[in-house]
C-alpha positions as CSV (number, residue, x, y, z in Angstrom):
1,X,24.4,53.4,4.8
2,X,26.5,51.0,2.8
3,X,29.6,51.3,5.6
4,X,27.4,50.6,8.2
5,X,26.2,47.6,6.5
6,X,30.0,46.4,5.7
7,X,30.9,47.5,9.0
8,X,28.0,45.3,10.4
9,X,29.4,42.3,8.2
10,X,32.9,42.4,9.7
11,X,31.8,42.8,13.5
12,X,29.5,39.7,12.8
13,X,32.2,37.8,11.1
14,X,34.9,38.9,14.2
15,X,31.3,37.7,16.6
16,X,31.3,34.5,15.0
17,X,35.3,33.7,14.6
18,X,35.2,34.4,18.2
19,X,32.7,31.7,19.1
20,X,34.0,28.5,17.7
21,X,32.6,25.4,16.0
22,X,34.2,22.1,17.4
23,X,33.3,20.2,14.2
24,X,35.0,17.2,15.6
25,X,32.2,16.3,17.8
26,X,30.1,16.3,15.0
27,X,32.8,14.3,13.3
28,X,32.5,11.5,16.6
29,X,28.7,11.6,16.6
30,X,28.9,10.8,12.6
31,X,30.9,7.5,13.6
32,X,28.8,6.9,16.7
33,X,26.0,6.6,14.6
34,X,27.2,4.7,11.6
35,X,28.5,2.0,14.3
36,X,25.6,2.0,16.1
37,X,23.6,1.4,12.3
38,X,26.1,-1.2,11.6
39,X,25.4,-3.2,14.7
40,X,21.9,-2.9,14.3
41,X,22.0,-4.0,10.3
42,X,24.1,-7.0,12.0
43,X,21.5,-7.9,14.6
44,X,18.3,-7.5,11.9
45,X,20.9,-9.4,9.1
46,X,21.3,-12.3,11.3
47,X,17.8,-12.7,12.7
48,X,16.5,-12.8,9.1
49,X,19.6,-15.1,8.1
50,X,17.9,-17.1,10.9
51,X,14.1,-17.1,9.8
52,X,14.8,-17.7,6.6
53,X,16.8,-21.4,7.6
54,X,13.9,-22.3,10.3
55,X,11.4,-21.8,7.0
56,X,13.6,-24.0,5.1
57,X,13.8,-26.4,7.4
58,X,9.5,-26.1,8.1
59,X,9.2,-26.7,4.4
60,X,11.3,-29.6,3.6
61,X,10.1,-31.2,7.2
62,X,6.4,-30.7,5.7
63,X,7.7,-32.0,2.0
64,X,9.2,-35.1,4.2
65,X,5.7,-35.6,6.0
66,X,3.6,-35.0,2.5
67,X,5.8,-38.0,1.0
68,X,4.7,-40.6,3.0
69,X,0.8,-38.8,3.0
70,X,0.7,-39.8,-0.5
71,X,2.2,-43.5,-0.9
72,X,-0.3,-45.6,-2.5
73,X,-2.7,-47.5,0.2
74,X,-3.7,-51.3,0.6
75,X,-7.0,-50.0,2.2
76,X,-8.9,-46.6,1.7
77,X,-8.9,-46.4,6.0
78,X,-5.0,-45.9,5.4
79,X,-5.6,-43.1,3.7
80,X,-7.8,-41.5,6.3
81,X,-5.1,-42.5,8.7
82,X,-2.3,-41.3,6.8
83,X,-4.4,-37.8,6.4
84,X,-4.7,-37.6,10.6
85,X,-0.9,-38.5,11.2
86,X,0.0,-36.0,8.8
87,X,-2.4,-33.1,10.2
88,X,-1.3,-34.5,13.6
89,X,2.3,-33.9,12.9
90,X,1.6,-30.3,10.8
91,X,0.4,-28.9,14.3
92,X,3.3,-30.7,15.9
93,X,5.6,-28.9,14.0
94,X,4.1,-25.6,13.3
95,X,4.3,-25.0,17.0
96,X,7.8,-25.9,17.3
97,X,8.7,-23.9,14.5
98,X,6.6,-20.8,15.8
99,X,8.5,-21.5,19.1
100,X,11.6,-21.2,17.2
101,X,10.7,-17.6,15.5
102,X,9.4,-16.3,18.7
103,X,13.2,-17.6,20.4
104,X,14.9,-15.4,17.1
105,X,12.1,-12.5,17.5
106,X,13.2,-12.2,21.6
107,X,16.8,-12.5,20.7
108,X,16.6,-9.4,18.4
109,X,14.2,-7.5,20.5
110,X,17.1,-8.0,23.7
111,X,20.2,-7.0,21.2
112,X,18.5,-3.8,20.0
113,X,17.6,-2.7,23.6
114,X,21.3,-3.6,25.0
115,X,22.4,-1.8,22.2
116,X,19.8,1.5,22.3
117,X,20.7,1.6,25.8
118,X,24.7,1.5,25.2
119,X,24.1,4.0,22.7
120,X,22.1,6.0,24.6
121,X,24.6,6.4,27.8
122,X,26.9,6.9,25.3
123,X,25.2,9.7,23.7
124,X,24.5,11.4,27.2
125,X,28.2,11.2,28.2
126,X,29.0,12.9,25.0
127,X,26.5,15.6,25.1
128,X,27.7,15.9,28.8
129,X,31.7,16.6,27.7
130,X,30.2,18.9,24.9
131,X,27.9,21.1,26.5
132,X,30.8,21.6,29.1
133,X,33.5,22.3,26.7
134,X,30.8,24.5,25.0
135,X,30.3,26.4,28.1
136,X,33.9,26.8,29.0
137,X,34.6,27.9,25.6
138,X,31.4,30.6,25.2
139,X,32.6,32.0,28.8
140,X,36.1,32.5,27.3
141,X,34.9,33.8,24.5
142,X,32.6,36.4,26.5
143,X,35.2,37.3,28.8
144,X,37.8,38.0,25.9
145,X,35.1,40.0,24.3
146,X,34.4,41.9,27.6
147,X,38.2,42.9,27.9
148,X,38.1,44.0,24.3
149,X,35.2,46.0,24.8
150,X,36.6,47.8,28.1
């Protein structure tokens, strides 16, 4: 029993040496997919690098509009008017500033499809060339191991 078994070990091992592993596609799908992860950190980096200036710029805007809210008033309908100017221009601004995020949110949403599409056409041409060398290889492979056999 135990020479079959060794026996069985070397025909597998010869089966297997006879049907190659092309480790450099994995190697090219590895880089394919680390650039296409770096491009994507870029896009997300930058939109966030984006956001985060338009809410500075919301804040210190509303700070600027605040200041002049609470100047000290010859009469108390100032006050009152001061309040609606600076509710007035709150809205003003908040939808500009939504506008703004909405404009970054858009440009994000348009760089990650352009790039999941690239990527994606890039993937198929790749999986194309490598289930082709595949085949050509397995059909060597089986005809070597036919001629052997014969």
């Amino acid at each position: 029993m135990a020479a079959k078994a060794q026996d069985f070990t070397a025909i597998f091992k010869e089966m297997t040496g006879a049907f190659p592993v092309d480790t450099k596609a994995m190697e090219e799908q590895f880089k394919n997919q680390t650039a296409l992860a770096e491009k994507m950190s870029t896009v997300a980096l930058d939109a966030a690098g984006k956001s985060a200036e338009l809410s500075a710029k919301w804040t210190k805007d509303t700070i600027a509009k605040m200041e002049a809210m609470t100047k000290a008033k010859a009469e108390p309908a100032d006050y009152a008017k001061a309040m609606t100017d600076f509710a007035s221009a709150t809205a003003e601004s908040a939808a500009e500033h939504m506008a703004s995020f909405a404009e970054i949110a858009k440009k994000v949403q348009t760089q990650t499809m352009e790039l999941v599409l690239a990527a994606g056409k890039d993937m198929s041409e790749e999986m194309t060339a490598a289930a082709k060398k595949a085949t050509d290889e397995v059909t060597a492979a089986a005809k070597k191991a036919t001629a052997a056999a014969k």
